[in-house]
KOLLODREN-100194 format. One record per residue: residue in three letters; z, y negated, x of N, C-alpha, C in turn. Coordinates in steps of 0.05 Angstrom, whole numbers, plus 5000, padded with zeros to 4 digits. Atoms other than C-alpha are relative to their C-alpha. Last residue first. Layout:
REM KOLLODREN-100194
ALAZYXZYXZYX/...
//
This chain:
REM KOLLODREN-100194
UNK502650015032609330614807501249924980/UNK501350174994615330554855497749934994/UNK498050165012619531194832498749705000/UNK499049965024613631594839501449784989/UNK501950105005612531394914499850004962/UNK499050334988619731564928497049794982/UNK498950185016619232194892500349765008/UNK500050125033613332384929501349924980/UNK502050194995615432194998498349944972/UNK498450135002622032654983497649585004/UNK498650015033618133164968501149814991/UNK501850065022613333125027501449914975/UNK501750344997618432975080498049954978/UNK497650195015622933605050499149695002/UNK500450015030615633955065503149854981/UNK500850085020616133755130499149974973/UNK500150345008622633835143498249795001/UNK501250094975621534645129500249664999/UNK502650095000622334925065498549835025/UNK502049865014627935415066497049925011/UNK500849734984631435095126498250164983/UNK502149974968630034405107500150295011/UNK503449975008632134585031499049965033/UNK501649755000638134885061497849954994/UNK500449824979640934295094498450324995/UNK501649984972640033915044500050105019/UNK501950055015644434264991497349965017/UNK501249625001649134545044497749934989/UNK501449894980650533745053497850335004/UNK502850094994650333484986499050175036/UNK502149995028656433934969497350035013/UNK502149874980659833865036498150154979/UNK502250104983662933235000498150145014/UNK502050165007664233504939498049895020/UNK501849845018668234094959497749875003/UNK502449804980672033705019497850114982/UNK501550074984674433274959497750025020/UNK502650115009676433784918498649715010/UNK502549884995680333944975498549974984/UNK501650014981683833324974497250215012/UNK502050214997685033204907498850045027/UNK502450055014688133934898497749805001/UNK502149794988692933764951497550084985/UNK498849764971696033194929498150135009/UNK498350174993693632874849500650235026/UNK501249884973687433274828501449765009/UNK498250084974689133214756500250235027/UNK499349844975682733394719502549775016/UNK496950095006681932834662500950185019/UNK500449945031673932664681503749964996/UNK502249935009673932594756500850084981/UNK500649865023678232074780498050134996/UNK502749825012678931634843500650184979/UNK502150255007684831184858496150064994/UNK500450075027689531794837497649714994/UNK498050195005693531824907498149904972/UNK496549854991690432564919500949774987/UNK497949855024683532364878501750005006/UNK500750075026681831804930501150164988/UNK497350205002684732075001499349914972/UNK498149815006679732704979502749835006/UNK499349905025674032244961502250144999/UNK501350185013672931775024501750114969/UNK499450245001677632155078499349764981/UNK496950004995676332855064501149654997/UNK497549705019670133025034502549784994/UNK500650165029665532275065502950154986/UNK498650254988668332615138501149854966/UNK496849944992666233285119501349694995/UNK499149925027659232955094503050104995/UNK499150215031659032535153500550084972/UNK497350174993660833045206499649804984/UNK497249895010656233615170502049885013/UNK499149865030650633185161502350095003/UNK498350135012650532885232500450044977/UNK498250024996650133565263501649674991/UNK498449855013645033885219503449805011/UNK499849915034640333365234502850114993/UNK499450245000640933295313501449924970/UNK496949954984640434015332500549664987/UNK499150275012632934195300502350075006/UNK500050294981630734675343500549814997/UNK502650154999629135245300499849885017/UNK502849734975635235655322498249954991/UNK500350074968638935015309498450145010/UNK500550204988637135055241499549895025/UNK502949975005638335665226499149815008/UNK501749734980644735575244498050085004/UNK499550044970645934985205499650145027/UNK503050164993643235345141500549805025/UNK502549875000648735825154497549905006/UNK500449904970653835345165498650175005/UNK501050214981651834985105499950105014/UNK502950054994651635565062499349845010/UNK501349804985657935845085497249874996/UNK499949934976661735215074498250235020/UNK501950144994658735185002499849955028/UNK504149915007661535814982498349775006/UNK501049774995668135735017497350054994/UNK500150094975669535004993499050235020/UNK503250115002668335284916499449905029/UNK502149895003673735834936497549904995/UNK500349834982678435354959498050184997/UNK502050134974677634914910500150115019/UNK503249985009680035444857498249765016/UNK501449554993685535744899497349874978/UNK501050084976688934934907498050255003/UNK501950284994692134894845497649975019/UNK501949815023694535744855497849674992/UNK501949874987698235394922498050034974/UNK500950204990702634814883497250235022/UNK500350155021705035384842497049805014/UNK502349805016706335754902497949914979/UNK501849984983710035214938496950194983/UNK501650294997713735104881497649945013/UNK501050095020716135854871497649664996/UNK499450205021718236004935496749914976/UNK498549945019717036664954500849844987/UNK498250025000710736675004501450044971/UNK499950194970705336925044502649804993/UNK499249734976705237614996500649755030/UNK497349875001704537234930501750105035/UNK498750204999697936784962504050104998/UNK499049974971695037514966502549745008/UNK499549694991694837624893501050025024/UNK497350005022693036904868503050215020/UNK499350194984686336974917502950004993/UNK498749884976683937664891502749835019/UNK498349805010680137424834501550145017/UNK499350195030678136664849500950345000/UNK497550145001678136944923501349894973/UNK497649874988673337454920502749884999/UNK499749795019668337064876503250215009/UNK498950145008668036524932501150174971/UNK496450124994667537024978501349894977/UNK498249855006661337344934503549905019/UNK500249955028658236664932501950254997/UNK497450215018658336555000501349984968/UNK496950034980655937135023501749884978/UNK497849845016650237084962502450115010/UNK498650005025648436394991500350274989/UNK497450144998648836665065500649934975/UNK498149834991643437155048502749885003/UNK499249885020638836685011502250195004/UNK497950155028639536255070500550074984/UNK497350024983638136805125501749794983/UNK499049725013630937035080503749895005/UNK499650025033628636265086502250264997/UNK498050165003630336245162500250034971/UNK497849854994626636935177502349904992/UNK499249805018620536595143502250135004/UNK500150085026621535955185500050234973/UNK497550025000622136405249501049764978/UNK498249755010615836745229502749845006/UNK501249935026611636025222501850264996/UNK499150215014614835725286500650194963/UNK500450235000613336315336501249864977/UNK501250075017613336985325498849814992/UNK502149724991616737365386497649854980/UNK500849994974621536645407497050234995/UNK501750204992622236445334498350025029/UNK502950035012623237085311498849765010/UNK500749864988629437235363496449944990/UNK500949954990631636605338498250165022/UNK500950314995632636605280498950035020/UNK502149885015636537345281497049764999/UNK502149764982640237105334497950084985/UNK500550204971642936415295497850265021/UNK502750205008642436795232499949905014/UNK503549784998647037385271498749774982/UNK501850034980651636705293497450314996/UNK502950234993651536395228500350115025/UNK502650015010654437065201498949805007/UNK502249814991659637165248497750024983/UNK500450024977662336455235498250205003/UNK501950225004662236545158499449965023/UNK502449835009666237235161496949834996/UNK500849804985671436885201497950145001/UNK501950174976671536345161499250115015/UNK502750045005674536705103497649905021/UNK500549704990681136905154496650074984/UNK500749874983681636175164498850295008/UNK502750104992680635975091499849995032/UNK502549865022686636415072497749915013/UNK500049774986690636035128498450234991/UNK502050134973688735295105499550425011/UNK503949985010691335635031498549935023/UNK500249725014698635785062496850054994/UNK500149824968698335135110499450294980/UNK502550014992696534675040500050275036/UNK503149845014701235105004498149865016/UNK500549794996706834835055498350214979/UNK501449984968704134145061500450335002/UNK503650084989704934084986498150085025/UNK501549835011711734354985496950004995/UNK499949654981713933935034498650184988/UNK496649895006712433294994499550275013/UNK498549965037707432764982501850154998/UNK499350215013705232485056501350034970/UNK497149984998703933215078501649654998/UNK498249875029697533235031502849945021/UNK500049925023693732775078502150014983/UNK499950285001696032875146500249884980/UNK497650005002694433585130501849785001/UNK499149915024687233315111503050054999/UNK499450315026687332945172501050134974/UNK497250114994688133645219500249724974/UNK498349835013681533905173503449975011/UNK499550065029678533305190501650144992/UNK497550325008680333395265499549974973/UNK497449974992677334135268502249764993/UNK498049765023671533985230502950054998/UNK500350215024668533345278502350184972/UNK498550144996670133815334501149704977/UNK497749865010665634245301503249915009/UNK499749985023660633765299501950204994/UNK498750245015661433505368500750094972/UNK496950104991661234155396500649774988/UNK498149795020654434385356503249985008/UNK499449965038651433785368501350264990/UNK498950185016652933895447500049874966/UNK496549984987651534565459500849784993/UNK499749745018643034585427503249885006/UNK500750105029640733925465501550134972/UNK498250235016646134075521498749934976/UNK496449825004644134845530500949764993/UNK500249745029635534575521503450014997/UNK500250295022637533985581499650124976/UNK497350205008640334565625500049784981/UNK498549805016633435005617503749814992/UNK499949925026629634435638501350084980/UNK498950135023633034355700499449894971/UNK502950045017629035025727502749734992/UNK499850075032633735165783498149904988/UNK499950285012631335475854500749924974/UNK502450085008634036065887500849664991/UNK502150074991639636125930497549844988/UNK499450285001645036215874497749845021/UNK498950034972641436865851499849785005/UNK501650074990641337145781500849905037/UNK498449894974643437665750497649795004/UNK498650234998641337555669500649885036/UNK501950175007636038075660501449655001/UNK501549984984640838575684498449755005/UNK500150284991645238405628498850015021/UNK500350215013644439045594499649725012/UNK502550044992644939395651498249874983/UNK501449905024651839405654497049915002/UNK499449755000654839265726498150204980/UNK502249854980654938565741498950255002/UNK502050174988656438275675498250095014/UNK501849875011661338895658496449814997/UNK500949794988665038625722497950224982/UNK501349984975665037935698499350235008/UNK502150105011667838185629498049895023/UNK501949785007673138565662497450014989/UNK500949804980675938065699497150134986/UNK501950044984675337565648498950085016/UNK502250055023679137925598497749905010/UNK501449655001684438085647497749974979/UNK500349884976685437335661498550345002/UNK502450084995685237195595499150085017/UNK502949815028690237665572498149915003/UNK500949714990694737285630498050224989/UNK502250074974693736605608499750255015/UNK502650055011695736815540498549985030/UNK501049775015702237165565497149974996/UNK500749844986703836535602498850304994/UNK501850124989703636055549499050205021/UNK502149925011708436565505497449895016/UNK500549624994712836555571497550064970/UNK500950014975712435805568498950274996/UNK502550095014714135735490498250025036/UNK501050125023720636125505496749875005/UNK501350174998721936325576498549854977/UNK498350305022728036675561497449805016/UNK501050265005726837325609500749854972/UNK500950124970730437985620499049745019/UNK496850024979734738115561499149895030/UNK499749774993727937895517502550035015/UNK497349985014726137185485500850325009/UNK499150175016718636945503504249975008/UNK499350244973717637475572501649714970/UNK498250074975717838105549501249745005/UNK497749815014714938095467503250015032/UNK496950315014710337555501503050114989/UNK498850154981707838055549501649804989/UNK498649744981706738725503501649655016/UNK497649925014703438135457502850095017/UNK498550235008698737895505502949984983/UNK499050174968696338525539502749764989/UNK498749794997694938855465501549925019/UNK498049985023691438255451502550205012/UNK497750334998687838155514502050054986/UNK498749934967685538985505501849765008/UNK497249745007683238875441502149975019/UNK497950175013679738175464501650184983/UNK499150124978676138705516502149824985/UNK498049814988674339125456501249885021/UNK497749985028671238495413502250225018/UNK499550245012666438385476502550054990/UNK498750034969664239065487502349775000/UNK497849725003662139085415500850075025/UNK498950165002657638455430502950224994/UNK498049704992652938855465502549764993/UNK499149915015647538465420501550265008/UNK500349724991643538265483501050154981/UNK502050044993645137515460497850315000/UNK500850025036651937635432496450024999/UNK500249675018653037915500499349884974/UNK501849874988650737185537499650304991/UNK502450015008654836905490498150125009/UNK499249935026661537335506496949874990/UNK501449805000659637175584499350134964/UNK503050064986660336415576498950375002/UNK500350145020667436545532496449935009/UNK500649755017669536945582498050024976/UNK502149714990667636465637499850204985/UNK502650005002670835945596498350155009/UNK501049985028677336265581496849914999/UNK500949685019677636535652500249924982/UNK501349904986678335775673499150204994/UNK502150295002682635305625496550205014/UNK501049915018688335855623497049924991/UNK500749774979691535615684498250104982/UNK502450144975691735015645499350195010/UNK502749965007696135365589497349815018/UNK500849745000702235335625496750024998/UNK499850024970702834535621498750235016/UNK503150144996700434595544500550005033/UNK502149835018707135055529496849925017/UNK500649774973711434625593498050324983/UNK501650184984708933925542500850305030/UNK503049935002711334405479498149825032/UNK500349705000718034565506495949984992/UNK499949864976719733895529498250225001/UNK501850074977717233535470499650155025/UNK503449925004720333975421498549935020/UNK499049664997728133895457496250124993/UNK499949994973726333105460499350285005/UNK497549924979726333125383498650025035/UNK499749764994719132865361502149995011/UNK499649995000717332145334500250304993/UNK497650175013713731985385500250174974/UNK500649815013709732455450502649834981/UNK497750025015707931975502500450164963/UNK499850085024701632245539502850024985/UNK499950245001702232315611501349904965/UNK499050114976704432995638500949744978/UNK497249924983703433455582500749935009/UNK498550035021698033145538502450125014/UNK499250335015693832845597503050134981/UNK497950064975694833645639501149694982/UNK496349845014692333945571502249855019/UNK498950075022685633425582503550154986/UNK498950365010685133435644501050044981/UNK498349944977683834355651502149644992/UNK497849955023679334195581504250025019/UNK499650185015674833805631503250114991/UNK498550294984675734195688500649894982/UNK497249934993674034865642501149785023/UNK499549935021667234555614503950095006/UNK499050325009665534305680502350024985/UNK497950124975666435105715500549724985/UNK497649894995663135415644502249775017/UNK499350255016657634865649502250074989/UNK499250294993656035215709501049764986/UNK497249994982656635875685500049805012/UNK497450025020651535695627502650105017/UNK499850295004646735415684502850004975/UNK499050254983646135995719501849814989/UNK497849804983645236475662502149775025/UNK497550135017640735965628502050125010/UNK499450315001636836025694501449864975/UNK497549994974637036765704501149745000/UNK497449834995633936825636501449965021/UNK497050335015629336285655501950164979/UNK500050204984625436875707502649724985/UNK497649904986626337515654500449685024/UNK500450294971620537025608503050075016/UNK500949774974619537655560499649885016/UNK503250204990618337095496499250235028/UNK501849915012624137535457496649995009/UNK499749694991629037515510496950084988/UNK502749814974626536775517501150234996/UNK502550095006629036635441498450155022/UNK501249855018635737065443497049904988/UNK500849734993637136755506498250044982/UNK501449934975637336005474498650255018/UNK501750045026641236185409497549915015/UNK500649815015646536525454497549974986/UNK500449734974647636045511498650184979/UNK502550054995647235505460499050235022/UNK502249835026653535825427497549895011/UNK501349744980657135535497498350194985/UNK502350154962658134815467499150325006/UNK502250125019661635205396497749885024/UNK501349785000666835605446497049954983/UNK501549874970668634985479498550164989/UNK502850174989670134665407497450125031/UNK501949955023674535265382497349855011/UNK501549805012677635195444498450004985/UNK501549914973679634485441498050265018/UNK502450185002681134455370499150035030/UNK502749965022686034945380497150005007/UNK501849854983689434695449498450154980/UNK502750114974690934105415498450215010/UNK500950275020694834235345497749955024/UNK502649845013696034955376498549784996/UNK502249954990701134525419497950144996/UNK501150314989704234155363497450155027/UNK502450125030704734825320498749745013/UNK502649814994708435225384497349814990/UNK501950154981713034595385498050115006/UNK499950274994715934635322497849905014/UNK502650045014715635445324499349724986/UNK503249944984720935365380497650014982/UNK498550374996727835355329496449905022/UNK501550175017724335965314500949724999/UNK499050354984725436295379499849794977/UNK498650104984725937005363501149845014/UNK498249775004722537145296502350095027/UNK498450055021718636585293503050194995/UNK498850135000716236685367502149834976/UNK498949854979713237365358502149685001/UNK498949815015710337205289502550015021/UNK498650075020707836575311502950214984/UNK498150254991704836745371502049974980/UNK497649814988702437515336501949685022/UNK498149915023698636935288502350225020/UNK498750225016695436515338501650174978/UNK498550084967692637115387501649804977/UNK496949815008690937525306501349865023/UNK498050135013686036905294502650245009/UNK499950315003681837095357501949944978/UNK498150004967682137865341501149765010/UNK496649825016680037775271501649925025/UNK498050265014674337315309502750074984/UNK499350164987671837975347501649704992/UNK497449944982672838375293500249865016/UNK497850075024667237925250502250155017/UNK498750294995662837955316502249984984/UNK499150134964662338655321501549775004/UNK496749885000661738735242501449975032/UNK498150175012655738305247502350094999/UNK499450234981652638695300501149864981/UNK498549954985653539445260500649675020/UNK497350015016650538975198501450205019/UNK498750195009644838835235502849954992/UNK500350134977642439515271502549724995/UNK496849894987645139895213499949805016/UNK498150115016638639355174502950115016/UNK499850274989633839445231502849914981/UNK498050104973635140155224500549805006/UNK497649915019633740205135501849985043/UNK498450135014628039755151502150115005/UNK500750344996624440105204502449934988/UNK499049944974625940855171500649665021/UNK497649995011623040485104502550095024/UNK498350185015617940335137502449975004/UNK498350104970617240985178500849734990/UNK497249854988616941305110500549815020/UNK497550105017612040875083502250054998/UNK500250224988606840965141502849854984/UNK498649994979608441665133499549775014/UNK496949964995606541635063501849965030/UNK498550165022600441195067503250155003/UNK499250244980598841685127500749784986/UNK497349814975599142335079500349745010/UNK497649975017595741905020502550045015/UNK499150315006589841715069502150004988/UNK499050154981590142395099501249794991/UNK497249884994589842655029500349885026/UNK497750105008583742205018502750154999/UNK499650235004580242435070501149914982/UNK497650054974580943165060501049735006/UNK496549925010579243104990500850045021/UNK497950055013573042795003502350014997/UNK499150224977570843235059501549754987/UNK499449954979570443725004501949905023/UNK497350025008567543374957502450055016/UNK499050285003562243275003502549944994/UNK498850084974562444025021500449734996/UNK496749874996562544194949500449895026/UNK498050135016556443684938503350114998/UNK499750275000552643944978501149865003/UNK498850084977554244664963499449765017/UNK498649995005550844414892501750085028/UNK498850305012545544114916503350064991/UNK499950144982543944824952501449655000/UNK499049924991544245164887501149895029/UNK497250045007540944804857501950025015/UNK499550254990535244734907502549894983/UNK499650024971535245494905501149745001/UNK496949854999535345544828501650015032/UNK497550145003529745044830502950084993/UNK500650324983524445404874503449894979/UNK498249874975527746074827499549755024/UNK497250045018525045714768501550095023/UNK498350265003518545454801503050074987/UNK498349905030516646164829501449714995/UNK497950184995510746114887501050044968/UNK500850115015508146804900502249694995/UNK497950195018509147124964499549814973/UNK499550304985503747624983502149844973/UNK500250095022504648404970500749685008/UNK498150155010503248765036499649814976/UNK500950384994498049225016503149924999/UNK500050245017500050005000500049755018/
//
């Protein structure tokens, strides 16, 4: 038989090219469905690490805020284990402790506010990767350490030697002018500690830090418990002076040696040979000084205020010390938060520039107003409660629970200024924030809060006669400030230039 020749078959022709269209189209699909499952799979595991991201940057945050917030516990506990330790063995002596806190306070507090430029400075070049002017704020913030501790060195020697001290028993004078005499030695390792402590806030090894002012503490006590009032010593307000200058001492050591040592601060080590950038020193005073004046501005109002209410009657002055002491241990949690929005600020400003460290500033105000907000919440229901436990007279108390609802509105607007102040600086604006919050303080206390107390001001029928008048004073006046101060950090000062260019223009049509 013949091979049989191929015939052409149109139904089988298009059962083939079906057929073929159709694995086609499976492999298309196919490739389809792999590709979009990747895309779904890498959507997810782009939304995982997210969330991974977020959920570390956030421990990250809130393990460094809790750092700092112990660290300032620690700080109010040196003034309170004084008190405790000397009330309870020398109290004829807690007279003169109160006169010399009255200086060497404010003095501190202020140093430690100048040396926050150390911190808000780094944390920009860490971000910029300029290891070179790292060595040079480094430098320059242990050099303004050495001034910084001459100065304050004069100034304890003025109130001890020179300065006439009136009307005070002789017996106080003595004791508080060999307290402040002591405390000079103290003038030196507090600023170096206090210069390395920014430099960690900086590097966010600030939990080093807080354990070293464990360690002071623990030092300081153990030594005042010896030396104040003991079978061995009787050096009353000296031997507490000495205790402190010794906790420093070891506090400085060890903080110098975790300087040279940790490798964290590597990036700091610099060498006295080289050459200085004096740039970097004119940035630490633009930043260091408005924030020292302005908190030096705080410190003395808030001495006036006592000034103030203790013109009307004991019991007045002792709720205003009972509620001043509440709003120390609130402050604590307001400090360590403007300095993580001070780092947080500026780390964006230095990696992001203007435009991210303006978005970082908006997020850092909404955050401080619901701080502040929940303090002020904390204390209206909590406040009453603790006030019981600081004391037993009735009058005082009375005259305290008056004073627990401006206290809590002074708390929520305190945080959102010093917040949006913080932010602020870690923009670069230093000039702003710092006459706002010494004239609006100022306006508080002395304009409106001497007004209501003696009745020559009024608001509606509210008696805010004494203490009440004065802190609703402070209330009012740092009102306007938080106010402005946050729209420039939200919106930037030029868009508070626009707003304020169109109601002007508005008003004048």
């Amino acid at each position: 038989m013949g091979a049989q020749s191929e015939t052409f078959d149109p139904a089988r022709t298009s059962c083939r090219s079906e057929s073929s269209t159709t694995a086609g189209n499976r492999s298309q699909n196919s490739a389809l469905h792999v590709r979009s499952r990747y895309r779904v799979s890498w959507r997810r595991r782009f939304q995982v690490s997210e969330r991974e991201s977020f959920s570390f940057n956030l421990k990250r945050d809130l393990s460094f805020f809790f750092s700092i917030w112990v660290g300032q516990l620690l700080v109010v506990a040196y003034s309170v284990a004084d008190a405790l330790i000397v009330g309870n063995s020398r109290p004829d002596l807690l007279g003169g402790l109160a006169l010399g806190n009255a200086i060497y306070g404010p003095l501190i507090v202020t140093m430690t506010a100048f040396f926050s430029s150390i911190t808000i400075n780094a944390t920009r070049v860490i971000a910029e990767k300029s290891a070179a002017t790292l060595k040079h704020i480094a430098y320059y913030g242990f050099a303004s350490g050495f001034f910084v501790a001459i100065f304050v060195f004069f100034v304890l020697k003025y109130f001890s030697t020179i300065h006439h001290w009136s009307n005070q028993s002789s017996y106080l004078v003595a004791a508080t002018q060999d307290y402040l005499d002591t405390l000079t030695f103290s003038a030196l390792p507090s600023a170096l500690f206090r210069v390395i402590a920014c430099i960690a806030n900086s590097v966010r090894a600030t939990i080093y830090i807080s354990l070293l002012q464990g360690v002071g503490l623990i030092a300081k006590v153990a030594l005042s418990l010896a030396l104040v009032d003991s079978p061995h010593f009787h050096l009353g307000l000296t031997g507490c002076a000495l205790s402190t200058t010794i906790a420093f001492y070891i506090m400085c050591i060890a903080a110098t040696l975790l300087f040279l040592f940790d490798r964290r601060f590597s990036l700091f080590r610099f060498d006295f040979v080289l050459s200085r950038e004096p740039s970097e020193l004119m940035a630490l005073l633009r930043t260091g000084l408005p924030v020292a004046f302005s908190t030096l501005s705080e410190v003395t109002a808030f001495g006036y205020m006592a000034i103030l209410i203790g013109k009307f009657s004991a019991d007045q002055l002792g709720a205003h010390q009972i509620v001043s002491n509440l709003y120390n241990v609130g402050y604590t949690v307001i400090f360590s938060l403007a300095v993580l929005v001070s780092v947080k600020v500026s780390h964006a400003f230095g990696l992001e520039g203007p435009i991210g460290a303006l978005h970082k500033a908006r997020t850092a105000i909404f955050i401080t107003i619901a701080v502040g907000f929940s303090l002020g919440i904390l204390y209206m229901l909590f406040g009453a409660a603790v006030l019981r436990f600081n004391t037993a007279d009735e009058k005082v108390l009375a005259a305290s629970n008056k004073i627990l609802i401006f206290l809590s509105l002074v708390i929520f607007v305190d945080c959102v200024q010093t917040g949006a102040a913080a932010a602020l600086r870690a923009l670069g604006i230093n000039a702003f924030p710092m006459f706002m919050q010494i004239i609006s303080l100022w306006i508080g206390v002395a304009i409106l809060g001497d007004g209501f107390s003696t009745h020559r001001l009024r608001l509606g029928g509210v008696d805010l006669v004494s203490g009440p008048g004065v802190w609703c004073g402070v209330f009012l006046g740092l009102l306007p400030s938080a106010l402005v101060m946050s729209l420039v950090a939200v919106g930037g000062g030029k868009s508070v230039r626009r707003h304020l260019q169109r109601i002007i223009s508005q008003c004048t049509l």
